[in-house]
C-alpha positions in Angstrom: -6.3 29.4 64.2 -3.6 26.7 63.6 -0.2 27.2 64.9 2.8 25.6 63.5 4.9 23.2 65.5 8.0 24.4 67.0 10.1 21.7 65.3 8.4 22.1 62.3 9.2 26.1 62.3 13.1 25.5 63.1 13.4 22.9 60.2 11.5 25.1 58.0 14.4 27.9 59.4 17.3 26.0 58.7 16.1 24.8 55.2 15.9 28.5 54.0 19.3 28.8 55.2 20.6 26.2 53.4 19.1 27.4 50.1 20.5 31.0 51.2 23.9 29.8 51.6 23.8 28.0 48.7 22.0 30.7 46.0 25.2 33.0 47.9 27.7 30.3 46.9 26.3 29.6 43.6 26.1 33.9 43.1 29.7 33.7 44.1 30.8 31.7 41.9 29.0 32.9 38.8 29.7 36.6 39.8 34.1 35.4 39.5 33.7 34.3 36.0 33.6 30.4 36.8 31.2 29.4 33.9 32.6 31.7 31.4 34.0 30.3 27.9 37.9 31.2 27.5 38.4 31.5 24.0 42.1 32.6 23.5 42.5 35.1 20.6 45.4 37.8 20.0 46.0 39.7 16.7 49.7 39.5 17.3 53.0 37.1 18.0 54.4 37.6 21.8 57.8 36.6 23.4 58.5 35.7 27.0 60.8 38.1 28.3 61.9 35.6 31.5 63.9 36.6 34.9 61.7 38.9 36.0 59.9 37.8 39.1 56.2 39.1 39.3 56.1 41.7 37.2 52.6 43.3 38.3 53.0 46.8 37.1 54.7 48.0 34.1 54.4 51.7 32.6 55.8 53.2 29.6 57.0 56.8 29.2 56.3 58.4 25.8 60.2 58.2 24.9 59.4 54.3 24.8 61.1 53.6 28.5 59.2 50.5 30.5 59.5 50.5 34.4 58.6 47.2 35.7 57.9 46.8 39.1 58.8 43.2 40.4 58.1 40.9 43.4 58.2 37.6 44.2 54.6 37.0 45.8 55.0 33.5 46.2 57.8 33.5 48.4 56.6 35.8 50.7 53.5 33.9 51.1 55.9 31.0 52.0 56.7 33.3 54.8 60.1 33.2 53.1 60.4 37.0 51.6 63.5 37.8 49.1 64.4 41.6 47.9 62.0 42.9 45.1 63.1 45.6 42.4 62.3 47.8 39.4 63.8 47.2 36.2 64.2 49.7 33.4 63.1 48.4 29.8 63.7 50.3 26.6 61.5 49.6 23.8 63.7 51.3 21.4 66.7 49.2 21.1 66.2 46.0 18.6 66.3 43.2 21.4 65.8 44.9 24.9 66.7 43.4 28.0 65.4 44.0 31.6 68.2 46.5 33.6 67.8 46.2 37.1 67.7 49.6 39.2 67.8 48.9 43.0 70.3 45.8 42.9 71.6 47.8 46.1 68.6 48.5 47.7 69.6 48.7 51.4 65.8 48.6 53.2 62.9 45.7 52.8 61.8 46.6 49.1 58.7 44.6 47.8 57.1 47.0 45.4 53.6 46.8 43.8 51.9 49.7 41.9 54.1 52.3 40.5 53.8 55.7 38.9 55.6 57.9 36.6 56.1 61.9 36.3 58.9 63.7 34.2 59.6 66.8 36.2 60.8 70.2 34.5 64.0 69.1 34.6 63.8 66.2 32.7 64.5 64.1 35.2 61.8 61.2 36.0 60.0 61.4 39.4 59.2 57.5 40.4 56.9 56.5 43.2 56.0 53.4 44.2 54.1 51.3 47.0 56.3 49.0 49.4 54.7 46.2 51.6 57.4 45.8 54.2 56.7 43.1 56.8 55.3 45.4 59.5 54.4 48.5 57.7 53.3 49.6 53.9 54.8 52.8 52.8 55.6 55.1 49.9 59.4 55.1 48.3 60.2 57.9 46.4 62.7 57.9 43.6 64.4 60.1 40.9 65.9 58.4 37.5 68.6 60.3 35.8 71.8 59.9 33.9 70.4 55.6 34.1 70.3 55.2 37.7 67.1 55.1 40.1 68.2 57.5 43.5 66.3 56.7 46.3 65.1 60.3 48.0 62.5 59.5 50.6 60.1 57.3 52.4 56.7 58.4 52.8 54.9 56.5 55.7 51.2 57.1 56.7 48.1 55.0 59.1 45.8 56.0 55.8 47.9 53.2 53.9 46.3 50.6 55.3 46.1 48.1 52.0 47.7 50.1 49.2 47.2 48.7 45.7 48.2 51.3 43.0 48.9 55.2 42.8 48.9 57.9 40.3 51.3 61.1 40.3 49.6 64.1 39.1 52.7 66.2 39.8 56.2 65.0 41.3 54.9 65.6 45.1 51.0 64.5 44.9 49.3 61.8 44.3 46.2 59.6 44.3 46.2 55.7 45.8 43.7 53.3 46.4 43.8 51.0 49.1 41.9 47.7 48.0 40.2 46.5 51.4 39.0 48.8 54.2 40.2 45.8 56.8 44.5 44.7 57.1 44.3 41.4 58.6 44.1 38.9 55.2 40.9 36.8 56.7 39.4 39.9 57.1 40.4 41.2 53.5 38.6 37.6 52.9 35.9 38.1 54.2 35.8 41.3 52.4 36.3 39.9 49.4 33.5 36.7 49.2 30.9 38.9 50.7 31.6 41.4 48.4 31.7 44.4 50.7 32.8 47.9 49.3 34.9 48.7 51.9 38.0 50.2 49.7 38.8 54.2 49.0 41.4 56.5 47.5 43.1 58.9 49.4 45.0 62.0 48.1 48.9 63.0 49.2 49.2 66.8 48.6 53.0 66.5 49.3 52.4 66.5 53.1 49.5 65.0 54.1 47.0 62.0 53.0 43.4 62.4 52.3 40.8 60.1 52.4 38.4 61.3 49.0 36.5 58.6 48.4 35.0 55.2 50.3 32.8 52.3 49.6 34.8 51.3 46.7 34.4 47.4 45.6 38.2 46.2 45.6 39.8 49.7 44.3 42.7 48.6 42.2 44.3 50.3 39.4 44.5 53.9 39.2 45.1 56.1 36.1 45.0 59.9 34.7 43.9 61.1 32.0 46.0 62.3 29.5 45.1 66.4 30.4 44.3 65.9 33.7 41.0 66.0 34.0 39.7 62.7 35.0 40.8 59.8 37.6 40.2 56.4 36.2 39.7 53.4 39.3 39.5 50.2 38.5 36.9 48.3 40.9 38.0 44.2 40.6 35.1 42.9 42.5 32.5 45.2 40.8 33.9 44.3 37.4 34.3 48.0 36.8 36.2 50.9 35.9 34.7 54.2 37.8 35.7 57.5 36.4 36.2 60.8 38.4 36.2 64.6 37.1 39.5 66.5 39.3 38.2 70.0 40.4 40.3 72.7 41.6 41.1 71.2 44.7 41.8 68.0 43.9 38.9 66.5 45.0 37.1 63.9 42.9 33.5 63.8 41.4 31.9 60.4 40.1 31.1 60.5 36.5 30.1 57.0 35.7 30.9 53.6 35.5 32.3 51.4 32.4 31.1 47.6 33.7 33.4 45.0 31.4 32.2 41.9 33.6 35.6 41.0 34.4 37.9 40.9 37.4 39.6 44.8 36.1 43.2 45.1 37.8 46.0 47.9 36.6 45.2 50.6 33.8 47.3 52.2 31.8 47.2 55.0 28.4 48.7 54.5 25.1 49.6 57.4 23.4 46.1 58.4 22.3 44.4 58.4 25.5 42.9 55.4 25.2 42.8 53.0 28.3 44.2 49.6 28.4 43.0 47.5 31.0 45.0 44.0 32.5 41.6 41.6 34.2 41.2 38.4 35.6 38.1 36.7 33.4 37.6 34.1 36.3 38.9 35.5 40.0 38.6 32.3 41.5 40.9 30.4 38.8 43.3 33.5 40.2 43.1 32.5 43.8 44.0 29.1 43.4 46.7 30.6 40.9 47.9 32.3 44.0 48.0 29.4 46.3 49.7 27.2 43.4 52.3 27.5 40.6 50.3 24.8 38.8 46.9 26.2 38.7 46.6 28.4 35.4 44.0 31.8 35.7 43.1 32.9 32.2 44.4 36.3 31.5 42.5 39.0 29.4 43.3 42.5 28.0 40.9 45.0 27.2 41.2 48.7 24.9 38.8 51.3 26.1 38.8 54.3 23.5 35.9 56.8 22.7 33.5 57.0 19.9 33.0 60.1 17.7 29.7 60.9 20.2 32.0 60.7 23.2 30.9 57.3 24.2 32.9 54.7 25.9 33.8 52.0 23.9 35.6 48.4 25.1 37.3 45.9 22.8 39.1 42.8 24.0 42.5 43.0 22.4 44.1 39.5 24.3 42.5 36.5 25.5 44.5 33.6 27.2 43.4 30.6 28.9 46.6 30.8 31.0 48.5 28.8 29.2 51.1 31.6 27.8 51.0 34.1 31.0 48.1 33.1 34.4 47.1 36.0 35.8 47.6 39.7 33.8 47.8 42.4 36.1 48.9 45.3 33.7 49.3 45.7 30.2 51.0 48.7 28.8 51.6 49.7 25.1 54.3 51.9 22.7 53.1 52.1 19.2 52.6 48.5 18.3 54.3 46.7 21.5 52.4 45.9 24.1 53.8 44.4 27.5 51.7 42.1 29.6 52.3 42.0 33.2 51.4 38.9 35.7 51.0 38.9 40.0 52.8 35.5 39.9 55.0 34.6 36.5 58.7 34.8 36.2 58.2 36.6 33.3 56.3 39.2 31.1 55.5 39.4 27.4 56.6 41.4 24.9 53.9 41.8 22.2 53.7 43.0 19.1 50.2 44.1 17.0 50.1 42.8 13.4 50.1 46.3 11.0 
């Protein structure tokens, strides 16, 4: 019986690493949408609405009310941070114009994911996540009589990476915190090796919950319309995971809608149906990120049901990046929808041809 050379079995060794490494790079780079074709297509005519620093999430009351939440990303990876805000929007009047609500903010603001609840009152409960240099929290707000009052801060170890949250009442909530890790080469690592490391947690008003782990890159985060399912976007899965609430809050997988895209915020129209802001090719995105110049295709998608209560997607907006790089949320009012983007001094205000 023969034995192989020593040398020979180490070169053998390192040659199947090689080839790993590289069927891992070329997976990588297949998996973020690299090869895809970008055809741009919209049924529609849309307007910049400029001024408006990053606006990543946007969500519409059903009175027609947009709240935009706004930061400028760019700067603060500069290591040169600047004060972010919210902006009211009203879809109502002929030629709307961004209002800005925290001009006087008086703590670091730099808000990401936002959500909406109108309490008994009338009166507009507003929540939304705040990366502050040392610490991410929760700021709570109330709208009424056109101004945004600042009532609390909610602060907590379990928001370790928030991303987005959802208020099923005007005191609890749901959030997702997109990496398990904080450090951002960690988060990288994360990311590239595609580890589901990511979970929602649950605020009853007092305390956070962890409810769920092993989440691929939890995002967006949505309700339906009566309350009965949580909606999760997953960006590295290419995903959108769907949860049944029971009694206690707790969440119970369903299934899965795979739409082979990189799926960031999600928001309802006035039907129920889900509309769903993605990044066709995530590495276009990251070097969108790293510079101004660098366009990232930007994609909307419409998820309704079919009369047998099957999930059905349709891509409504298709841009090689040329009009808006990188659509983080898209939220629609009868015929107007509003496209949001991580990075663009500006949104668009689009409107559906009857």
């Amino acid at each position: 019986m023969s034995i192989m050379p020593k040398n020979k079995l180490i070169s053998q060794s390192i040659i199947l690493m090689i080839l790993l490494i590289f069927f891992f790079i070329l997976k990588t780079i297949y998996d973020s949408g690299t090869f895809k074709t970008i055809r741009p297509h919209y049924e529609g005519n849309c307007n910049s609405v400029y001024n408006i620093v990053g606006p990543e999430d946007i969500t519409i009351l059903d009175n027609g009310i947009a709240f935009i939440s706004s930061d400028n990303r760019r700067k603060t990876l500069e290591g040169n941070p600047e004060q972010g805000n919210i902006y009211y929007y009203n879809l109502n009047e002929k030629n709307p114009r961004p209002i800005c609500l925290t001009i006087d903010m008086n703590f670091e603001f730099h808000p990401h994911g936002i959500s909406l609840y109108k309490k008994d009152s009338n009166e507009i409960r507003l929540m939304a996540i705040n990366h502050r240099t040392h610490e991410n929290t929760i700021e709570v707000f109330d709208f009424k009589e056109g101004e945004l009052i600042f009532i609390k801060t909610i602060r907590s170890d379990l928001l370790n990476s928030p991303n987005d949250l959802v208020l099923i009442n005007e005191n609890e909530f749901y959030l997702t915190n997109d990496h398990g890790w904080i450090s951002n080469s960690a988060k990288m690592i994360e990311d590239y090796l595609q580890l589901s490391r990511a979970n929602v947690i649950y605020y009853d008003g007092k305390q956070f919950k962890t409810l769920i782990s092993e989440l691929n890159y939890a995002n967006g985060i949505n309700i339906s319309k009566d309350k009965v399912y949580i909606y999760i976007a997953e960006t590295i899965a290419k995903k959108i995971s769907i949860y049944k609430c029971n009694s206690l809050n707790e969440l119970i997988y369903v299934k899965s809608i795979y739409l082979n895209t990189g799926v960031d915020n999600i928001e309802l129209d006035e039907d129920g149906n889900l509309w769903v802001a993605a990044h066709p090719q995530m590495l276009s995105f990251v070097e969108h990120a790293k510079n101004i110049n660098k366009k990232s295709a930007s994609q909307v998608i419409k998820i309704s049901n079919n009369e047998y209560g099957e999930y059905i997607s349709e891509e409504m907006y298709l841009d090689d990046g040329n009009i808006i790089s990188g659509s983080s949320t898209a939220a629609v009012y009868k015929n107007i929808m509003l496209i949001g983007s991580v990075f663009e001094d500006y949104f668009l205000h689009c409107k559906f041809e009857n």
